[in-house]
C-alpha positions in Angstrom: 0.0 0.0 0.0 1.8 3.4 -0.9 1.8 5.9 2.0 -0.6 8.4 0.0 -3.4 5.7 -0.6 -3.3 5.0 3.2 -3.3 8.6 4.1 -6.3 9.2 1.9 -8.1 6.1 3.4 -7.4 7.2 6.8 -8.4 10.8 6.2 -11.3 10.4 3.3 -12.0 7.5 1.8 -12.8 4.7 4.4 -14.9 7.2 5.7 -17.1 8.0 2.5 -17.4 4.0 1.8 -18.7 3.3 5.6 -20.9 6.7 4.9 -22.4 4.9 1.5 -22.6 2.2 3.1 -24.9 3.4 5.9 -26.9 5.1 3.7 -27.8 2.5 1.1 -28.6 0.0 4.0 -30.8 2.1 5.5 -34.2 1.8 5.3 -35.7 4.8 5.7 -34.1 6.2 2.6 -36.2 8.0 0.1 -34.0 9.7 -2.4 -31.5 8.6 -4.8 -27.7 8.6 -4.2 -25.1 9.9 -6.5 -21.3 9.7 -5.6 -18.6 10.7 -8.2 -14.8 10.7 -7.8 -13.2 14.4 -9.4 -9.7 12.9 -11.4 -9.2 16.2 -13.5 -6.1 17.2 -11.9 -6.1 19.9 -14.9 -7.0 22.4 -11.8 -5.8 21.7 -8.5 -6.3 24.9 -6.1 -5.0 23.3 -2.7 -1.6 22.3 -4.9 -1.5 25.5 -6.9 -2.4 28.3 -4.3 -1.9 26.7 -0.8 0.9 23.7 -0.6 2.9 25.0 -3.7 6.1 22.5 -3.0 4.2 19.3 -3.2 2.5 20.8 -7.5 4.3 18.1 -9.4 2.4 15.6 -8.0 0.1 14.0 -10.2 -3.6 13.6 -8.5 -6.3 15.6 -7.0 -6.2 17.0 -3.4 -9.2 16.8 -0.7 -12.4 19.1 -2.1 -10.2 20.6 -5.5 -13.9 19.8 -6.8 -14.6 23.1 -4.7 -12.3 25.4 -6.7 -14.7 24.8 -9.7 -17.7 25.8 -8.1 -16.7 29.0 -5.6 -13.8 31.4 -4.8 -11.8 29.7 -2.6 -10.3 31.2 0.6 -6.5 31.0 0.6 -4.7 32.3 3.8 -4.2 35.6 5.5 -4.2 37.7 2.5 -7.9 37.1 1.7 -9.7 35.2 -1.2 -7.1 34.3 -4.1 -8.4 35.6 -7.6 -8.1 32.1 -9.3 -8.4 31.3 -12.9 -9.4 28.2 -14.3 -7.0 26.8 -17.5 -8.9 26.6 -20.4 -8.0 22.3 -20.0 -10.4 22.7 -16.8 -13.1 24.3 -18.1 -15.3 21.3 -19.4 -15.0 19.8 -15.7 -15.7 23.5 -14.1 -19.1 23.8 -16.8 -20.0 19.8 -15.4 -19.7 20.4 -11.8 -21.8 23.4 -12.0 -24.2 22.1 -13.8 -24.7 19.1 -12.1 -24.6 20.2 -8.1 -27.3 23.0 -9.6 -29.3 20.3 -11.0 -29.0 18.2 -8.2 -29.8 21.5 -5.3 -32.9 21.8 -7.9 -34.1 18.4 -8.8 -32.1 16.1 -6.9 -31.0 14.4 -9.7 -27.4 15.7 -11.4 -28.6 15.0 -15.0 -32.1 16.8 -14.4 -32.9 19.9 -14.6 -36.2 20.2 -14.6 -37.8 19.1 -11.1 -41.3 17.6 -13.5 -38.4 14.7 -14.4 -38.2 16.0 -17.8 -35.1 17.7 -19.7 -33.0 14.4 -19.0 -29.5 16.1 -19.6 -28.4 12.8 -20.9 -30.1 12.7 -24.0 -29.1 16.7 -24.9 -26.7 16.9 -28.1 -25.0 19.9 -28.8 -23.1 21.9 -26.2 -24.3 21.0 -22.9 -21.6 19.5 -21.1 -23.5 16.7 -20.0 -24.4 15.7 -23.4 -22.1 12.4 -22.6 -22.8 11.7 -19.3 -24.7 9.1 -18.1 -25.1 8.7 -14.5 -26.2 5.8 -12.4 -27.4 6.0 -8.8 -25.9 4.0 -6.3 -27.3 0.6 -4.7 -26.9 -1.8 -2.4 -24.6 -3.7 -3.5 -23.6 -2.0 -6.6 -21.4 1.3 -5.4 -20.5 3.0 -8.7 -19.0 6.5 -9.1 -18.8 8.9 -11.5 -15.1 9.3 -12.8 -15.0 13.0 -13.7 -12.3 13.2 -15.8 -11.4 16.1 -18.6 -12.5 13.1 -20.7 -15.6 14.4 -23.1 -17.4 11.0 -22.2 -17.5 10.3 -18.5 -17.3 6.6 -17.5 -18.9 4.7 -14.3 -16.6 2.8 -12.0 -17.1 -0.3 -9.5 -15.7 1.4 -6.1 -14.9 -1.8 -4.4 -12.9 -2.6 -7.4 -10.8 0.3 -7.3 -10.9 1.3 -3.6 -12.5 -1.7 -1.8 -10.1 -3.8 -1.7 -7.7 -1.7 0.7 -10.8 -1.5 2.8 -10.9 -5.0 4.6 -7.6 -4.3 6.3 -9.9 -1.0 7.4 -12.7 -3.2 8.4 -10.4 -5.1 10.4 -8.7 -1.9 12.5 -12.8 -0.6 12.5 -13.8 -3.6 14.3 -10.7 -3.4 17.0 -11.3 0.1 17.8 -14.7 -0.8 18.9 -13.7 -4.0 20.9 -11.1 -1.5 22.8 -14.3 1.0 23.0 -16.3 -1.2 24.6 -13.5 -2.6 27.1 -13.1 -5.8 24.7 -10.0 -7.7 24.7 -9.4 -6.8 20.7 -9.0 -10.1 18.4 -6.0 -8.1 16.9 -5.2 -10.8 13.9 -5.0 -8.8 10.8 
């Protein structure tokens, strides 16, 4: 396991899986969930504006999605006038279109709240012309892979993520027995 991958488990990503998985179990849920991964790294604010030393590396930081949507607060100085490269500006036209679709309709692709104007079906220059977006199920968490790809593909998280996550499961489950004054079962 490389050190950034268990960093980003430990900080982000075991943590949205056990948050998915809470909420598709659940049976008082009544609206659709949609969970998408930002992989444009054509515009990363927290490497470009806030932890310059560490810009060559390749990847997205924690909430760079964010720098697409609003003026991000940088330090002491105040708000940084930021710029989005032309190379991010198909991902910066998605985002905005989908989290307004979504605050409106609850659906990313939708904008109309009557369930018509499916975005997925548009031609022309709607950046989600190529998108197609499935919820996510019990046993089938898919993401959204935004890329600076013009089509957008679906992804199995377990197969990408998931399987890191048992040794997670495994620390999970000790921390509780040591919560609960258990003697842990600490095979891993």
């Amino acid at each position: 396991m490389k050190y950034v991958d268990l960093m980003g488990d430990a900080w982000f990503n075991y943590g949205v899986f056990k948050t998915l998985k809470s909420i598709i179990n659940t049976n008082r849920r009544k609206e659709n969930t949609y969970f998408y991964k930002l992989s444009d790294s054509s515009y990363s604010v927290y490497k470009t504006y806030i932890i310059t030393k560490y810009s060559d590396l390749p990847g997205v930081c924690h909430a760079d999605d964010l720098g697409y949507l609003f003026r991000v607060y940088g330090d002491s100085r105040g708000f940084i006038k930021l710029t989005i490269p032309k190379e991010g500006m198909l991902t910066h036209q998605r985002l905005v279109k989908m989290w307004s679709n979504f605050a409106k309709t609850g659906n990313p692709l939708q904008e109309k709240a009557n369930g018509g104007n499916a975005l997925e079906k548009k031609k022309g220059d709607d950046p989600l012309s190529k998108v197609t977006w499935e919820k996510v199920d019990k046993g089938n968490i898919k993401y959204l892979d935004i890329t600076e790809d013009e089509e957008l593909k679906m992804k199995q998280f377990q197969e990408v993520e998931g399987q890191r996550f048992n040794l997670w499961d495994k620390l999970y489950e000790i921390g509780q027995e040591i919560f609960k004054n258990k003697k842990p079962d600490t095979k891993l």
